[in-house]
N, C-alpha and C positions, 0 to 999 in steps of 0.2 A: 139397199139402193142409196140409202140416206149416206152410210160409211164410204159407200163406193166415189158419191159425188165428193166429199169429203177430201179424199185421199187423194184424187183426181185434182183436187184445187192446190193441193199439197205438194204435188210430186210435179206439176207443169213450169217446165223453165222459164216462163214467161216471169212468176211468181219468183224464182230463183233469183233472175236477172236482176230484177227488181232488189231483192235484199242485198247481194250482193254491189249493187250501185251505190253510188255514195246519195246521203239523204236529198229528197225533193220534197217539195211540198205537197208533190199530188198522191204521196202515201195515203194521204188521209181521206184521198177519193175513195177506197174499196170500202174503210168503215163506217162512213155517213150513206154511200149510197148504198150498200147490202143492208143497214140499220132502217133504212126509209122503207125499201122493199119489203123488210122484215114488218116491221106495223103496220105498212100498207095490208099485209096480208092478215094480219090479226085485228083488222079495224080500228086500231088506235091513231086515228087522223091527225092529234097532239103532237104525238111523238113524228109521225110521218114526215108532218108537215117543218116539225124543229130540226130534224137531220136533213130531211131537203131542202131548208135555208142556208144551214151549216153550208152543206156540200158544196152552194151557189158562192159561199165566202172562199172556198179552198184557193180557188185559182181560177183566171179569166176562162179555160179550158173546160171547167166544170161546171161553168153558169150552162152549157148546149146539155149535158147530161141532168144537170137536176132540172131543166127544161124537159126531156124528152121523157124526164122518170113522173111528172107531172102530168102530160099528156097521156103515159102509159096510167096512169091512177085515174084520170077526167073519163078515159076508153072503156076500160075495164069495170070500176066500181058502178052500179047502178041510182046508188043509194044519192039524197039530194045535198045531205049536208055531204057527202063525201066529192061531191064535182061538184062545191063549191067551194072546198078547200082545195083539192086540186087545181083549180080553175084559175083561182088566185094565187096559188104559186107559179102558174104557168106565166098570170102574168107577171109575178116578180118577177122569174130568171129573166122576159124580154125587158124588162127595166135594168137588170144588173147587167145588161148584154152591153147597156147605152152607158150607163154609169162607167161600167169597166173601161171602154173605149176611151170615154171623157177622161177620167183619170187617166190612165196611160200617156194620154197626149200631155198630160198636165205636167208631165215628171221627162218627157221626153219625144221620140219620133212618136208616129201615129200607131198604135194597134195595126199585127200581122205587117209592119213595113221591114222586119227586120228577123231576121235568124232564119231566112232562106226556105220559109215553109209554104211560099204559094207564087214565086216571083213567075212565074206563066202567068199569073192570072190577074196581079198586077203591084203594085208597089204600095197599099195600105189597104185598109179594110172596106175603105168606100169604093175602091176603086175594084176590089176581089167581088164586091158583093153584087153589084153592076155588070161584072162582065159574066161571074155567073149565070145572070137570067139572062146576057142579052148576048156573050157569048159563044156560045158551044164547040165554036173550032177551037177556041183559049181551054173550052173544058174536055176536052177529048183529047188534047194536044197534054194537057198537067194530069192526065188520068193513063196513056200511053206512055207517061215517063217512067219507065224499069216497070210495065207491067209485069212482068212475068213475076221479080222478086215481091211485086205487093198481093199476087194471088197467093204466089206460095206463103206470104204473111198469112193470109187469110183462111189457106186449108192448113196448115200449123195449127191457127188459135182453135180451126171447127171441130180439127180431126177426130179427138179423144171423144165427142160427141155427135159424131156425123151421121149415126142410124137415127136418131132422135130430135136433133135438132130444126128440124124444117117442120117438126107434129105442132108449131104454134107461134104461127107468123109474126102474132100480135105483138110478143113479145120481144121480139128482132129491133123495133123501135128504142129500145135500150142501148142498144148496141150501132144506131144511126150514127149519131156524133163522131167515134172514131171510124166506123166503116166508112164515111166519108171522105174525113182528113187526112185519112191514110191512104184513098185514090187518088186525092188531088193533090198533095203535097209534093215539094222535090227535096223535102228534109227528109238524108237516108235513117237518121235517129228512128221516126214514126215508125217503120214498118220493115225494119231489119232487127232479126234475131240479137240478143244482146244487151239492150236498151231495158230503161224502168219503166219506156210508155206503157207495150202491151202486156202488162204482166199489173198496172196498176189502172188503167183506163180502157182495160177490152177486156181480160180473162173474168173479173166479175160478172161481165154481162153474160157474156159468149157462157159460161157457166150456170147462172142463172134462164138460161133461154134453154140450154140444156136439161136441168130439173124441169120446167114445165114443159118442154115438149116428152118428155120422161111420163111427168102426169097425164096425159092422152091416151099413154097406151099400156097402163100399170094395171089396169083390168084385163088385160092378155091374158095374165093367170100368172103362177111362180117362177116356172122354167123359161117364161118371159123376160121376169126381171131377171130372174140370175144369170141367163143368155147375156143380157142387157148392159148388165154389171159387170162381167166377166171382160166384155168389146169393153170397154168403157177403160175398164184398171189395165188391161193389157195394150191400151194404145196410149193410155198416159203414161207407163211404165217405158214404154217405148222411146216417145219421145222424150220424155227423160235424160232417157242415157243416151239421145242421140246429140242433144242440145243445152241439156242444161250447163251453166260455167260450173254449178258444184261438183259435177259429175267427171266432164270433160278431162283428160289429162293438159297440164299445161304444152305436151309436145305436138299431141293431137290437136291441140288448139292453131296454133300457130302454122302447123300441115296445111287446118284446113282454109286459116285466115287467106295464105297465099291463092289460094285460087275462090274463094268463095270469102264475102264482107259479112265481119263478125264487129256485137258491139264492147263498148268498154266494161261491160262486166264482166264478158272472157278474160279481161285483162286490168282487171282494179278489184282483184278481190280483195273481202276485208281481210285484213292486216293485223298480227299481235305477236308483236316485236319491240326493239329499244325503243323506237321511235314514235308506237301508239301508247308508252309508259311514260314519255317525256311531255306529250302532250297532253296526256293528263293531270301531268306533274305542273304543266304552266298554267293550265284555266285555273287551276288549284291558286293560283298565287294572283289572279287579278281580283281586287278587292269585289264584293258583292253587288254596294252600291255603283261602280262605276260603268259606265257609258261606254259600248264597245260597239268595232267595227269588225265585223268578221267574216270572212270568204265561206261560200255558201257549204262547204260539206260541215267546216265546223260550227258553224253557224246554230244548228239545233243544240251541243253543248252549251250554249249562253244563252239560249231563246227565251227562259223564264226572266229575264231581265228586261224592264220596263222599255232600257234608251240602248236596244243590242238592236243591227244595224249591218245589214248585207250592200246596203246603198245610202251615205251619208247626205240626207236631205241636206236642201240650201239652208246657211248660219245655223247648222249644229256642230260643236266642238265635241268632237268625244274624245274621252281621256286614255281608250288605248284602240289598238288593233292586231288582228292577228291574221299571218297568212301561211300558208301551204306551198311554197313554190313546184314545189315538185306533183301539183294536182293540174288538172287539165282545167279547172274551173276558179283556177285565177287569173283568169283573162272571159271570166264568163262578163257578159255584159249585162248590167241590171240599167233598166232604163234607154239615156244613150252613152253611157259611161260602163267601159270596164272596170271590175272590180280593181285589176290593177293599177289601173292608175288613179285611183283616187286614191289607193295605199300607199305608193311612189309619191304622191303630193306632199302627203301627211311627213314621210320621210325627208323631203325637202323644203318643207317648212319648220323644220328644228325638230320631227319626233327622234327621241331616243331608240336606240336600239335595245332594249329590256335582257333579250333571251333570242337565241340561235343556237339552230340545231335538226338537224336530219332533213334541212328544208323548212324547217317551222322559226315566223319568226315574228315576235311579240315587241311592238311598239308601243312608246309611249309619252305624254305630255310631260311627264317625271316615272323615270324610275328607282323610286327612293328606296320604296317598300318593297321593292320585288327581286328576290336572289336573282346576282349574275348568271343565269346558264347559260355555257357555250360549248357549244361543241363542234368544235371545226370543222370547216369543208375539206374533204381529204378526197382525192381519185385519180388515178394513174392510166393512161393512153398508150397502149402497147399496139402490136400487130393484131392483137386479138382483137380491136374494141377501135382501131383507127380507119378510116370506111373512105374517108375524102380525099383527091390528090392523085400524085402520079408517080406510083412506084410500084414496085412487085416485095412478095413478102420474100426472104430467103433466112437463112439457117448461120448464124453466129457462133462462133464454137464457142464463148464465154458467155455469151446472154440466152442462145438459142433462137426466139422468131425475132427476125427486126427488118423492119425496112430500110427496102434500096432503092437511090431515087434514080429514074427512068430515063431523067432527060427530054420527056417527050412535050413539057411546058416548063416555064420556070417556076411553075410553083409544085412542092415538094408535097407539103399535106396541108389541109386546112377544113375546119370543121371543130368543133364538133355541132354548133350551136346551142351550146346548154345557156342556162338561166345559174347566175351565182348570186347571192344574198349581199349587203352589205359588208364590207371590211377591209380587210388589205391581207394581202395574196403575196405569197412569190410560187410562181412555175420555173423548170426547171426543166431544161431540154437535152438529152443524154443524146451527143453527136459524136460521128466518126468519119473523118475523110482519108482515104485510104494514098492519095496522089495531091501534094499541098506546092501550091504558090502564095507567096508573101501577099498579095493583095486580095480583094474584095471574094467571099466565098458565097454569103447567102446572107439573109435576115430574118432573124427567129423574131417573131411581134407577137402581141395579146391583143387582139382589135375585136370591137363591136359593129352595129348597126351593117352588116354586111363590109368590113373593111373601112367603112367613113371615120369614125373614131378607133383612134392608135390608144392604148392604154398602154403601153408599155412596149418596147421596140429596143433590137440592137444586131448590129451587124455584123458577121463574123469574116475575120484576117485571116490571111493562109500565118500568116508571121507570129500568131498568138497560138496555134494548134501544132500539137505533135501528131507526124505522119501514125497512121493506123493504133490512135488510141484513143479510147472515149473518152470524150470530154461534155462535162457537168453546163451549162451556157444558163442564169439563173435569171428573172428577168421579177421585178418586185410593182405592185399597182396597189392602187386605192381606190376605193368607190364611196361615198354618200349614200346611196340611192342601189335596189336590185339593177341587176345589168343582164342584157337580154340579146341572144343571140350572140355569145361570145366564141372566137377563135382563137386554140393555140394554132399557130403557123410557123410553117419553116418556107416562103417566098423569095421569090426575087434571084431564084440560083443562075449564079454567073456560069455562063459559057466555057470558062475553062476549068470549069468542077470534074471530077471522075470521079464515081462510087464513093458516094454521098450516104450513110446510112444514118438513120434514126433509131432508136432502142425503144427510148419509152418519152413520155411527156408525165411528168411530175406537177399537180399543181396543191394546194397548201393553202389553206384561210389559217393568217398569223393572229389576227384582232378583231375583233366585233369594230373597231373603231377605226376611221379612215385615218391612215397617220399620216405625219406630216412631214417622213422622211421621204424623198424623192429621189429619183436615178433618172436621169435622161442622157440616152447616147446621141449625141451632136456629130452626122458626119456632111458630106458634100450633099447631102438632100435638103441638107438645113441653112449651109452655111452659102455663103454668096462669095462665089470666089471671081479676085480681081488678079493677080498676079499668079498663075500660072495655069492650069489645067486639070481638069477630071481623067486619071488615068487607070483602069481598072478597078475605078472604084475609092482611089486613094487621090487626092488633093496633092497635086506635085507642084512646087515651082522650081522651072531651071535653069539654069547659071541665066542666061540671055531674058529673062520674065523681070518686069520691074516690081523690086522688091520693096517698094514704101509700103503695099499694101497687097499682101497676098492672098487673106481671104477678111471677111468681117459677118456683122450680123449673130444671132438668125432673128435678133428684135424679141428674147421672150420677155414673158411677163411673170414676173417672180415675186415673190411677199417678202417682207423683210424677215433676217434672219443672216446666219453665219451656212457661206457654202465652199466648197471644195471643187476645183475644175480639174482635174486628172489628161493631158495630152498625148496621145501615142504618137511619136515624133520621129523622124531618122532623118539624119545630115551627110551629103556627100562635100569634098573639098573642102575638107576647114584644114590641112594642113598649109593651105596659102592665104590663108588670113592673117591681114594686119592688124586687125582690130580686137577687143578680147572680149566685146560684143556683138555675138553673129546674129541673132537674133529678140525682138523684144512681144511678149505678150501682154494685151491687157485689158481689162473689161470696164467696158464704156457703158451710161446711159445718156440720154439727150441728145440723140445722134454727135454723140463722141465728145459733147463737151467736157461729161462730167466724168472725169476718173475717178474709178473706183477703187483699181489694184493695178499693178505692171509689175512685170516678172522680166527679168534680163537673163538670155540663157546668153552662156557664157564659151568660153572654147575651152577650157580646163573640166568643162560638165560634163563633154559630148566624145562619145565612142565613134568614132566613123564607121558611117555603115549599120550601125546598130541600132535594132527599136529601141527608144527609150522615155522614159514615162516623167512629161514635166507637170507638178503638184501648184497649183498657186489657188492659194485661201482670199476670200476678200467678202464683206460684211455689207449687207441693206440694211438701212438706219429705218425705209419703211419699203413699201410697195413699189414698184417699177414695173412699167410694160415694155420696154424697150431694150432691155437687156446685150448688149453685145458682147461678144470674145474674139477679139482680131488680132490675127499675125503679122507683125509689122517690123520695116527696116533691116531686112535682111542685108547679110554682111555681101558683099558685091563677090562675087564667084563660085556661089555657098548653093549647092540644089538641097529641097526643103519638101520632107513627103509628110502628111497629115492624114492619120485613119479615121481618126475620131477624139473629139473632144467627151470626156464621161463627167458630168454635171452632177453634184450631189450634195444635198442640202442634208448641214450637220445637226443632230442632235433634236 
């Protein structure tokens, strides 16, 4: 019987789920409280009472459990010195209950006001604990919430013990704490298959309450227990393979996610690949002595360290940090601060960027001592893996699957929302328009924060594309700081487009380091036009538009340094010109007082009719916010089309 319970605690996915999750701290709930229980039964009140201290330090969650494993010792034991050591633990946990709360508030919101575990009942822990006694409709109302999935929680954890389990009520009080929290919560984490709660704060007890309801009825005789033992391993064996993530196949997983809610260890199993070899390779390289900030799964690799640090108290400077982007618990909240962005800070107040690579990325106050690792962010957007937008997939005879846009909104694709690490990037958008006019087609951009910030933008010319062949369209960014919620996009498609396709989306981490080469496409979204008119998209001025001043602006603000303005230009009637200067460019700041450069296009430059590309270089001595590029003094008879001005800071 003894093996039987054994193997039963072994083989229950509760316990799976659990190993499989990435590290919590309430691991260390099963070992102090089955250690307390353990000496509680052997009368060593010492030891009892040292691990049901322990277990009240684990976490705010485990002060109710070494509370009830106290009262379960006060009930049970007869003797006087032993309910009087019980008696006084019982009262420490309600001291650490008050303690807990206090502190909590001391580092941030109140206890229970946040992570969605009791919002029925009310919004902190004084106010849950009130409406408990005094209100039952709030408690029948957060106890009704998805009952059905919190019983089937509940015959899950009994199941593998459901002949035995009810021979010894006494011991059920073990198991109060989460039988509780798990009716009244409306956090699906608690009481959904999946999760490290029930596999590290129920299956001990629920097991435990099993062995001693076992002991009631183990005087039945042999063919009792092995009866006994036999239900026991054939219903843990069961659920096993119905539930556990180690068992599960990944396809069967996913089968059943869609119709029924599974947790993140179906889906975060452990990992040992490049990326769990590289991250070994980097805690390897942060010195021993130093001060680290670290996102909660890695966080147990640095834990022996005095000043390591899941949540950076007020005025401590620590010397590095490390994060996981690619983890769901970098954005965990400790306190009332998410972990990420106190790491964001840290990066925006001068930390270096150490090491990058598979999502892992290691900051620091100096990285003098610590090998450059980088390794690039690399991943490509095909018809397989592109989900957002308005198109159908169709068949390429050179690429195979690519998309074709719809027409049924102007935006073509957009998405994906990934999270990219610090550096500088260029993407890389493989386009085909099968039906081309000279003007305005679409704009491929790199944008954040749902569209509000543009990191990189540029607009596409029927006049720059050849009919029915793909073309490369390359767009280059920089970041300081992780960037969240990012989209490649192909928007904004003009009205006289026709079969519009996409291939793929290429995007490419160039540098760990934000550089300080720039590309900005300047067209009529930017630019303030005075002498002529927005005409599909393209800036025209015509014969009859006064040409002193045909567009100016857009007011950037630019550092000093040596840049380059590239113009995509076309001239009609310059064979009746008198003059040998038809038109003049030049970049202003100080609302135009102060030149900077002027460029004279001239009539011997210019192809009638033809795009053509004017170059003028000119230099910031320092910093400017006010930046203009304006087309000016147009020769009198002369029509003047502008696509875009291409901005690009040299070297």
């Amino acid at each position: 019987a003894a093996l039987t319970f054994l193997m039963s605690y072994l083989l229950n996915p509760h316990i799976h789920s659990a190993l499989m999750f990435p590290f919590h701290i309430e691991v260390f709930v099963p070992l102090f409280s089955i250690a307390a229980l353990y000496y509680l039964h052997r009368g060593n009140m010492k030891k009892f009472a040292i691990f049901n201290a322990l277990l009240a330090q684990v976490i705010d969650f485990a002060i109710l459990i070494a509370g009830a494993i106290a009262l379960y010792a006060f009930i049970n034991r007869k003797g006087l010195r032993e309910r009087i050591v019980s008696g006084l633990l019982l009262a420490y946990s309600v001291t650490m209950i008050y303690v807990a709360a206090t502190v909590i508030e001391m580092f941030g919101p109140p206890a229970l006001s946040g992570g969605g575990l009791f919002p029925i009942l009310g919004s902190n822990w004084r106010e849950i604990l009130v409406n408990l006694i005094t209100r039952w409709d709030l408690v029948l109302k957060a106890i009704s919430y998805d009952l059905l999935l919190k019983v089937a929680n509940l015959f899950i954890l009994i199941a593998p013990y459901i002949a035995v389990i009810f021979n010894d009520l006494c011991s059920w009080m073990l198991f109060l704490p989460y039988f509780a929290v798990s009716f009244l919560t409306q956090r699906t984490s608690i009481y959904l298959p999946g999760w490290h709660i029930q596999g590290l704060l129920a299956v001990p007890f629920v097991v435990y309450i099993g062995i001693m309801g076992f002991r009631k009825v183990i005087n039945k005789g042999v063919d009792y227990v092995k009866r006994g033992s036999a239900i026991i391993a054939l219903i843990s064996l069961v659920m096993m393979f119905l539930l556990s993530p180690a068992v599960m196949h990944e396809d069967f997983v996913y089968t059943i996610h869609m119709n029924t809610p599974l947790g993140a260890s179906h889906f975060s199993k452990p990992e040992f690949n490049e990326k769990v070899e590289f991250l070994h390779k980097v805690l390897k390289y942060i010195p021993p002595d130093a001060s680290i900030f670290a996102q909660n799964h890695i966080f147990p690799h640095v834990a022996n360290r005095i000043r390591a640090y899941v949540w950076v108290p007020p005025n401590e400077i620590v010397d590095f940090a490390i994060a996981d982007l690619t983890q769901h618990d970098y954005y965990t909240k400790h306190g009332d601060v998410p972990f990420n962005k106190q790491f964001e800070e840290l990066l925006i107040k001068g930390y270096e960027v150490c090491v990058c690579g598979y999502g892992v990325i290691l900051i620091g106050r100096s990285c003098t001592n610590i090998p450059k690792l980088f390794v690039p962010f690399k991943t490509i957007y095909t018809a397989n893996n592109i989900t957002a937008g308005f198109f159908e997939i169709v068949q390429d005879p050179e690429i195979g699957k690519v998309l074709r846009y719809t027409k049924r909104d102007a935006t073509f694709v957009f998405g994906p929302y990934t999270t990219l690490p610090p550096g500088t990037y260029k993407v890389t958008f493989w386009v085909k328009v099968l039906s081309v006019n000279e003007g305005y087609l679409a704009t491929v951009d790199v944008v954040t924060d749902l569209g509000k910030t543009v990191l990189a933008s540029r607009s596409l010319y029927g006049f720059e594309i050849q009919r029915d062949e793909w073309i490369k369209v390359e767009l280059t960014f920089s970041t300081k700081t992780v960037l969240h919620q990012v989209e490649f996009r192909v928007v904004d498609v003009s009205d006289n487009v026709e079969d519009m396709y996409l291939a793929r989306i290429e995007v490419e981490q160039l540098d760990l380091r934000e550089a300080d080469i720039r590309v900005l496409y300047l067209t009529h979204r930017d630019l303030i036009v005075k002498g002529g008119a927005v005409v599909n998209g393209i800036i025209l001025h015509k014969v009859e538009d006064p040409g002193d001043v045909v567009w100016y602006g857009p007011y950037l603000p630019l550092s000093g340094g040596n840049y380059t303005a590239v113009l995509a230009l076309k001239f009609r009637n310059i064979a009746n010109v008198s003059t040998d200067v038809v038109m003049r460019i030049d970049v202003v700041v100080e609302r135009g007082t102060k030149r900077l450069a002027i460029f004279d296009i001239t009539r011997d430059s210019i192809d009638e009719g033809v795009w053509m590309y004017i170059t003028l270089r000119f230099a910031l001595d320092r910093s400017y916010y006010d930046i203009e590029i304006r087309g000016l003094d147009v020769a009198e008879g002369v029509e003047v089309s502008l696509a875009y001005i291409k901005l690009v800071r040299d070297g």
